[in-house]
C-alpha positions as CSV (number, residue, x, y, z in Angstrom):
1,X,144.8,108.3,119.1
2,X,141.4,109.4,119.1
3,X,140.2,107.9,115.7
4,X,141.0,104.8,116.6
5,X,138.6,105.0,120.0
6,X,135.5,106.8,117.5
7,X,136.6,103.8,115.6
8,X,135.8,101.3,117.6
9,X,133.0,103.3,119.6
10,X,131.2,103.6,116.2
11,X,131.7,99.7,115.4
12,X,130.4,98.8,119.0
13,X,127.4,100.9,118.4
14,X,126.7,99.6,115.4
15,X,127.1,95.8,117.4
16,X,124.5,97.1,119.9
17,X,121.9,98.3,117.2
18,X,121.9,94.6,115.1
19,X,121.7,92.7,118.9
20,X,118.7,95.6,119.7
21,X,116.9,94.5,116.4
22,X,117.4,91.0,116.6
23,X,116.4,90.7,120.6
24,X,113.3,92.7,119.1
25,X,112.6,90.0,116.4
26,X,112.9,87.8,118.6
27,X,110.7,88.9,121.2
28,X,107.9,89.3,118.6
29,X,108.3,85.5,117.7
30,X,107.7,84.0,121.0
31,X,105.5,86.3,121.9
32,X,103.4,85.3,119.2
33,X,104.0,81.5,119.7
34,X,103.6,82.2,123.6
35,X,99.9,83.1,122.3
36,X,96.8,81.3,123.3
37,X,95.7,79.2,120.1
38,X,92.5,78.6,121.0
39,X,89.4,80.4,120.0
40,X,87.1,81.3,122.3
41,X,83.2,81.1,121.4
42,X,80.8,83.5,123.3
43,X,77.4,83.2,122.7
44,X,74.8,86.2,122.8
45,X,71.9,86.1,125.4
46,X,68.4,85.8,123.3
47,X,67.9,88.9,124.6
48,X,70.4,90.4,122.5
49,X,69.8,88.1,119.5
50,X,66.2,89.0,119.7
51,X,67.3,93.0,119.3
52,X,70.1,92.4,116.7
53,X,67.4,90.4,114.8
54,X,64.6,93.3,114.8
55,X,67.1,96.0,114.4
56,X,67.8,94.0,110.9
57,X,64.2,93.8,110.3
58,X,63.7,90.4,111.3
59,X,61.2,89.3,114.4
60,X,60.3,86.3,115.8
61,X,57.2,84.3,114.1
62,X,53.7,85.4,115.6
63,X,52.3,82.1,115.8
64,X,56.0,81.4,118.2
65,X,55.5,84.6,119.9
66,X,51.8,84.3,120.9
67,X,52.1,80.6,122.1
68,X,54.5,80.8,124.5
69,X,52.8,84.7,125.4
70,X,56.3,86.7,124.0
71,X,58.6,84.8,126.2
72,X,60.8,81.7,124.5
73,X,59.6,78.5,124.2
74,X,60.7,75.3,126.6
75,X,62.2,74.4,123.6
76,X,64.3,77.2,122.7
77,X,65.1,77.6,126.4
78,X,66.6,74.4,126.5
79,X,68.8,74.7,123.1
80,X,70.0,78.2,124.8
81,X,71.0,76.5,127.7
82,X,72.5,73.8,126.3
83,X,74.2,76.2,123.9
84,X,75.2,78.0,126.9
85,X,76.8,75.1,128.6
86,X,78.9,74.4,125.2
87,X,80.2,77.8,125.6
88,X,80.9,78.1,129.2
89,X,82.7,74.5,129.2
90,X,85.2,75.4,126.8
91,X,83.2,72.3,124.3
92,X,83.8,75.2,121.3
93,X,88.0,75.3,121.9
94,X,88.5,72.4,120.7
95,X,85.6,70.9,118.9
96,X,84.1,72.4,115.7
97,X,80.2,72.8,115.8
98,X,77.8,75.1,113.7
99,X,75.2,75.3,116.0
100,X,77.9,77.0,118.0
101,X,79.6,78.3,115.3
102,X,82.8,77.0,117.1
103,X,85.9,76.1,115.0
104,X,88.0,73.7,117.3
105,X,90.4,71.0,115.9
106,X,91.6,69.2,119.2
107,X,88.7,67.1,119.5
108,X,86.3,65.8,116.4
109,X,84.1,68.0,114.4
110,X,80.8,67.4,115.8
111,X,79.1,67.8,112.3
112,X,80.4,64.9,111.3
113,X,81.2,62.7,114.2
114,X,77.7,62.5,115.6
115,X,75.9,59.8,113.9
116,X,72.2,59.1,113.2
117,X,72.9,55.7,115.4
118,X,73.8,58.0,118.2
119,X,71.2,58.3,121.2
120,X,71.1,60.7,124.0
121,X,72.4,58.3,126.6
122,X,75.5,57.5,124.0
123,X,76.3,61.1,123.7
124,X,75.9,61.6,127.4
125,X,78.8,58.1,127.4
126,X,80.9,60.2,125.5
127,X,80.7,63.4,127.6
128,X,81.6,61.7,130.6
129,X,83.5,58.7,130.0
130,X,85.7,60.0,126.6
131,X,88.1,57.7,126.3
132,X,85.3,54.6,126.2
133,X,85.2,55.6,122.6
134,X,87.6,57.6,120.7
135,X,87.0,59.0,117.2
136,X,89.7,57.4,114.7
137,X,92.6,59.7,114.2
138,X,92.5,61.6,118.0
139,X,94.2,60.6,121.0
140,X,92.8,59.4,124.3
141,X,92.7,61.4,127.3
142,X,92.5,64.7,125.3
143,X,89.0,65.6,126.8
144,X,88.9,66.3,130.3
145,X,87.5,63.6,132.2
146,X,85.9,65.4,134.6
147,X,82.4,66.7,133.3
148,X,80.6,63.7,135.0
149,X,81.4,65.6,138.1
150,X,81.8,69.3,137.1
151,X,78.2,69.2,135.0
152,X,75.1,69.0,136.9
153,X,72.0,66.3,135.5
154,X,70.2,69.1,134.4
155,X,73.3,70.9,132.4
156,X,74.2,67.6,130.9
157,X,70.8,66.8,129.8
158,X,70.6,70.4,127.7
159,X,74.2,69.9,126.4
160,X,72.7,66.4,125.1
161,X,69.8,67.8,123.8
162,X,71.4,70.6,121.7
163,X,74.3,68.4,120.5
164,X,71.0,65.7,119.3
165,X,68.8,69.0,117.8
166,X,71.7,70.7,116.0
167,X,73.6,67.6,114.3
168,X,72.5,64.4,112.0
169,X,72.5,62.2,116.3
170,X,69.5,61.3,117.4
171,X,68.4,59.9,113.7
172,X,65.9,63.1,112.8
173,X,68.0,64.6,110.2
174,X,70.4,64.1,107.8
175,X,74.1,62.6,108.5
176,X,77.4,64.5,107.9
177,X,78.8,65.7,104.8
178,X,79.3,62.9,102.3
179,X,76.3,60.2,104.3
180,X,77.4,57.5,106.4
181,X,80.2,55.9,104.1
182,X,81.8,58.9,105.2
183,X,80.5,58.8,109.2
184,X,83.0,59.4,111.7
185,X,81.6,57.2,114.1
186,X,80.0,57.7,117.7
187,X,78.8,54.6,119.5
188,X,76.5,52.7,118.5
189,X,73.6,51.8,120.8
């Protein structure tokens, strides 16, 4: 009589190891699909991209440095800031960028999707009002419809002028890979 009961308290144990394991398993799978997919892009004060670039031997041009007296220029100021709002607006989770060296897919690649055609005041359209145009191949009502509020003038005006200085918009350099047979699109003003 007692074999059969290690018998069956053997076989039972064995039943509670392979349910252990495969509650384990399957723990680690939707913990790892429960994960955040989006990448999050943090930009370094200038500050600390000053430092990391003199610490590898690099500094910032003299003829930069002594017209604006050592301090940064309007101009960088202004792509820092605008950089700055990308970041702290989320812009780099879902769109890819260089300048921001964000890696998005939810929304279109900014590389390619600004156009030469595009002006500031058609970017600033499609920061505020996103569905009045949407790239070919997304959905509407993706992008939060909200940054006409949420932004103020002067925030939007440096996100504009960062998305115009780092991509082919504004006409000044050259369009997305492949020219404009191969241009996403943005409006056309």
């Amino acid at each position: 009589m007692i074999q059969p009961s290690w018998k069956k308290l053997l076989i039972e144990g064995w039943w509670f190891i392979i349910a252990a394991v495969i509650g384990l398993a399957v723990g680690f799978v939707i913990g790892d699909f429960a994960a955040s997919p989006k990448t999050e892009t943090v930009l370094a004060p200038a500050s600390a991209q000053k430092e990391a670039g003199a610490a590898e031997g690099g500094s910032q041009p003299a003829e930069a440095e002594a017209e604006s007296g050592g301090a940064a220029t309007e101009e960088t100021a202004q792509l820092e800031g605008g950089a700055e709002v990308f970041a702290s607006n989320g812009c780099g989770s879902c769109h890819a960028f260089a300048a921001a060296k964000s890696t998005g897919e939810i929304g279109p690649n900014l590389n390619e999707f600004l156009a030469p055609d595009d002006d500031k005041a058609g970017i600033e359209e499609m920061i505020v009002s996103p569905n009045s145009e949407i790239a070919e191949g997304f959905e509407p009502n993706v992008m939060p419809q909200t940054y006409g509020q949420s932004l103020s003038k002067g925030e939007l005006d440096e996100l504009v002028q960062f998305l115009i200085d780092n991509s082919p918009a504004g006409g000044t350099k050259p369009e997305g890979p492949g020219g404009e047979e191969n241009d996403a699109g943005g409006p056309s003003n």
